[in-house]
N, C-alpha and C positions, 0 to 999 in steps of 0.2 A: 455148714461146717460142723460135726462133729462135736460133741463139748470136750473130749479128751484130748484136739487138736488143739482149741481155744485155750485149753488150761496149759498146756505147754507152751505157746505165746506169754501167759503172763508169767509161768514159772521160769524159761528163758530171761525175761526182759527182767527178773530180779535176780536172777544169778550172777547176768552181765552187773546191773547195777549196784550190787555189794562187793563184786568181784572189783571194781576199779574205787567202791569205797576202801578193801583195804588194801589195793596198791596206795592210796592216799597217806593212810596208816603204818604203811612199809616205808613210805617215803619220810616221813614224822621220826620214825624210830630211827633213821638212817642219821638223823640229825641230833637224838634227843636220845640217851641208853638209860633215863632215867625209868625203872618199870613202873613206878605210880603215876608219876607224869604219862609215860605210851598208855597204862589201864585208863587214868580219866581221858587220856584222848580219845582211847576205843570209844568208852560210853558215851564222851560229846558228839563223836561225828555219828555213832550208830543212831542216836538220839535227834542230830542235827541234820542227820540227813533221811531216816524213815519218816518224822513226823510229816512236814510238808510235803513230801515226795508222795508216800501213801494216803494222803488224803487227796491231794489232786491228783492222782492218777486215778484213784476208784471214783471221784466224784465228775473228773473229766467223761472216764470212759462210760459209765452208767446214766449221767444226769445230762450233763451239758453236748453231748454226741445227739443222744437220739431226740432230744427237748429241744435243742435249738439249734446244731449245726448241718444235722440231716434234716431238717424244716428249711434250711435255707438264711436261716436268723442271723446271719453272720455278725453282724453289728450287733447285738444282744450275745453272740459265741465268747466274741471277745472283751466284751464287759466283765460279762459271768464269770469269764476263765479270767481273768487278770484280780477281779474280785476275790475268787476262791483260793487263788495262789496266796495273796498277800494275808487274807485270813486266817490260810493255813500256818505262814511263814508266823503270824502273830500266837496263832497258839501254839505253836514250836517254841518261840522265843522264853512264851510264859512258863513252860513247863520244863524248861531248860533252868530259867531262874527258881523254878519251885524247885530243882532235884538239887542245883547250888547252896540252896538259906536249907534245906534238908543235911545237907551233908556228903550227899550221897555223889557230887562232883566238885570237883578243883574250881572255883572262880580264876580262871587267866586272865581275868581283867584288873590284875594288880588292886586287888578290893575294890573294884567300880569304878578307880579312879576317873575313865574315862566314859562311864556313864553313859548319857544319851548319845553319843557319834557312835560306842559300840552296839549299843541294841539299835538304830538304826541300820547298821553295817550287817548284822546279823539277818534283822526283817527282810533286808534286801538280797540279803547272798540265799538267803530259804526260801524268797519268792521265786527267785532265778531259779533252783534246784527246782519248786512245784511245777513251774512253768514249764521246764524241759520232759522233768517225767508225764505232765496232761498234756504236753506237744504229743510224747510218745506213746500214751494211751488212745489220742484223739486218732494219730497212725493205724496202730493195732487196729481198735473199731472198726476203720472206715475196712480198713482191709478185710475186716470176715466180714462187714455186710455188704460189700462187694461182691466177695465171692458166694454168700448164702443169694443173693442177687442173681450173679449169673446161674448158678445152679437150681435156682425156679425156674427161670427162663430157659433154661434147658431140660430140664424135668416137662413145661408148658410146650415149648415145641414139639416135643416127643409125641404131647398128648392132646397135639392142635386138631391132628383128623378124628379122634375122640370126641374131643370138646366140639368140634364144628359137625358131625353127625349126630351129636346129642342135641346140639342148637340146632340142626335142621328138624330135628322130632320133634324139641318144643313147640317149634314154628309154626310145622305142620300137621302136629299131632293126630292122628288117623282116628284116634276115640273122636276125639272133636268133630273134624270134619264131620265126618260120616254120620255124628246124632247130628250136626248142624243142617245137613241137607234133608235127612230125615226130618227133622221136625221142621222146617220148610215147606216139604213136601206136603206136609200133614196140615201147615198153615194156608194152603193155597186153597183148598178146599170153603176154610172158612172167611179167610181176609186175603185177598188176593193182594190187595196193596201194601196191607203191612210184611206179606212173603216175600214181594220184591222190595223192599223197604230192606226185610233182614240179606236177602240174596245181595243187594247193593254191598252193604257191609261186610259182607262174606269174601267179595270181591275185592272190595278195598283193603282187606285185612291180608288178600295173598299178594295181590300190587305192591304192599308196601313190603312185605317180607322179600319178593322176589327184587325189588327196585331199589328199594329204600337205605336198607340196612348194608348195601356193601360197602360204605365209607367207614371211616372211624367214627364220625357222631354226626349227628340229625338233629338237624330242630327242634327244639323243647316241645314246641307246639303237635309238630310231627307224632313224637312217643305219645303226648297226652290223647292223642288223637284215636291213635291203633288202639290202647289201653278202653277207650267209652266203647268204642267197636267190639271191641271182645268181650267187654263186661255183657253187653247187649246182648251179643250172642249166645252167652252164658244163661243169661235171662229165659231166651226160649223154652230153657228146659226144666221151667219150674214158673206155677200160677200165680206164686207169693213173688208180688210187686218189691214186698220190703223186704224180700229173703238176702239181698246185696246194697249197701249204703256208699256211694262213692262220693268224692266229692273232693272239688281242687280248691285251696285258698294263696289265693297272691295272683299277681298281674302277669299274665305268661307273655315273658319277653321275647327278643331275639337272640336267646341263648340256645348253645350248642349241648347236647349230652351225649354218650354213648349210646348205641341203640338197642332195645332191648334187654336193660339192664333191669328193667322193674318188671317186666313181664312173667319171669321165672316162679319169681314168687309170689305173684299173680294169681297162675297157674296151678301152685301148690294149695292156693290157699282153696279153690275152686275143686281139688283132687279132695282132699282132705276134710272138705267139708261136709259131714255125713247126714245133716239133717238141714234139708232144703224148705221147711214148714217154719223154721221158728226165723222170726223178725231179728234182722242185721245181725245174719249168722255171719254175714263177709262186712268188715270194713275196710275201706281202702279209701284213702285220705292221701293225697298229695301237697305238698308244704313247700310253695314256691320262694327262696329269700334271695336274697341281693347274690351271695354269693355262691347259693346250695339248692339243690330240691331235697327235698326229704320225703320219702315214702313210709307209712305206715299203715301194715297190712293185718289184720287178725282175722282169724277164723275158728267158729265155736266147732268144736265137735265130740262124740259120745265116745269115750275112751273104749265102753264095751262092744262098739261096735266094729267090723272089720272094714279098714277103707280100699276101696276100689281102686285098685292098681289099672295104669293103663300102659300104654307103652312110651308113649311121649315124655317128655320133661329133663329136665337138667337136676343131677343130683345136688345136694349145696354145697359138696367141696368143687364140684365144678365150678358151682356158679362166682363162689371165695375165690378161686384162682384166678376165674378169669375178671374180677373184681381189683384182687391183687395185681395183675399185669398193667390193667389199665390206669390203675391208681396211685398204685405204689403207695399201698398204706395212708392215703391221703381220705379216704373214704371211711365211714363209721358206720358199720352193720352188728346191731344186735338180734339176737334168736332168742325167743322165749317160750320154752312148752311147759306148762302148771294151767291146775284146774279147768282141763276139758277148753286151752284156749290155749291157738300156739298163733303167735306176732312177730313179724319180724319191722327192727325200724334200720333204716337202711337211708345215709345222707349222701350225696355222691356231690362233691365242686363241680364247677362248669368249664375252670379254666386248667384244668387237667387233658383235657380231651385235645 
């Protein structure tokens, strides 16, 4: 949505809402034609009702929306937000008694007389006011990210034969193949069992793409799998044993992931990598935990040199979107390019899929 759309939701929602503070005020004077009595009433209710109002509505819509009620936190929503109102309604109260002993408003509490029942009555009636206004900021919210929601997903379908021809490239990437058979070819000559060794692999790496990948998610062990097959593959085409460092740590469960989520950048880091001689120019580390895998991938390479473009691969707002679709913001991808070293760390849940 727009930001000029969103800022009209909240400049509406105070229009209404000062609008029926001074019918409030209309209704006061209607009773009261004293005008220093109607002015301190203006300034108490303007006072008694912006204070708590505007702090839990901005801290509703901004903090407690996207921190804990779009997480699902519900039981922590309604702590937080019952918490915030009453706190609010407490520094209302206090700064209502500071503009009182200032001078600057009428005490109608007959000099105090009536003491703590009234400031209790007050904390209460300004919690109720914050409450309604984060009831109706918590509205607001859900409502543009509903609709910022359906309109990716609408943007994403448009761009699903896009995205699903580019994942076919990556897949199949035709640079690949073609050195992979080549240098194959070139293997048989001299090792004929480690040719069919890399050829097995080659195999299994189009099995799984053609087989594998048409659900929503695969086997954790599945993706690990494809992923040592193409590093392998990769390998062929360069004599330096250490030129790629991979390695999984944690006990690979029977968890489910999306498929081909890590391969992307995989692949990038293998496009990009412009000197195949220098030792653990690729690292790729897999981080299995209870409730996440984590991928981190880097790759060294010579900023003066130009890198070989091929035709395969998925660009990375592709790869975000379809990130985004699948996760809905539940996943944590950072991109890092400085000093001749671009990494990406990229955490995906299990039980999203």
């Amino acid at each position: 949505m727009r930001k000029s759309f969103v800022l009209l939701f909240h400049i509406g929602f105070w229009l209404c809402y000062f609008l029926l503070v001074f019918i409030t005020l209309g209704l006061y004077y209607r009773s009261n034609h004293s005008v220093p009595l109607v002015m301190n009433a203006f300034k108490s209710i303007m006072l008694f009702a912006f204070i708590p109002s505007s702090i839990s509505y901005f801290t509703y819509y901004f903090l407690l929306f996207p921190r804990y009620l779009q997480q699902k936190k519900i039981l922590l929503s309604i702590v937080y937000g019952l918490l915030i109102s009453v706190g609010a309604a407490i520094i209302g109260y206090f700064l209502i008694r500071y503009f009182i002993e200032s001078g600057y408003l009428i005490d109608m509490d007959e000099g105090g007389k009536k003491g703590r029942s009234t400031a209790l009555t007050v904390i209460a009636v300004m919690t109720i006011i914050g409450l309604l206004c984060g009831i109706v900021a918590l509205v607001i919210k859900g409502f543009i990210t509903w609709f910022n929601e359906i309109k990716v997903k609408e943007e994403l379908k448009e761009k699903s034969h896009q995205m699903e021809m580019a994942l076919v490239k990556s897949q199949f990437d035709p640079h690949l193949l073609f050195n992979t058979i080549n240098n194959i070819d070139s293997l048989i000559l001299m090792d004929a069992v480690k040719a069919s060794e890399y050829l097995n692999k080659l195999s299994d790496i189009i099995r799984f793409v053609l087989y594998e990948t048409k659900g929503d998610a695969i086997p954790l062990s599945s993706e690990i799998e494809y992923i040592t097959k193409y590093i392998a593959l990769q390998k062929i085409r360069t004599a330096n044993e250490n030129y790629v460092q991979f390695s999984v740590n944690g006990t690979i469960s029977n968890k489910r992931v999306a498929p081909m989520v890590f391969i992307p950048f995989i692949e990038n880091a293998f496009k990009h990598s412009t000197n195949k001689k220098l030792e653990n120019a690729i690292t790729i580390n897999l981080h299995i935990k209870e409730d996440s895998v984590q991928l981190l991938c880097e790759n060294k390479y010579d900023s003066k040199q130009p890198v070989q473009q091929t035709s395969g691969g998925l660009g990375n707002q592709l790869i975000e979107k379809r990130l985004n679709l699948i996760y809905s913001g539940r996943h944590k991808l950072e991109i890092n390019n400085s000093d001749e070293l671009y990494s990406v760390n990229l955490t995906i849940p299990y039980d999203q899929i």
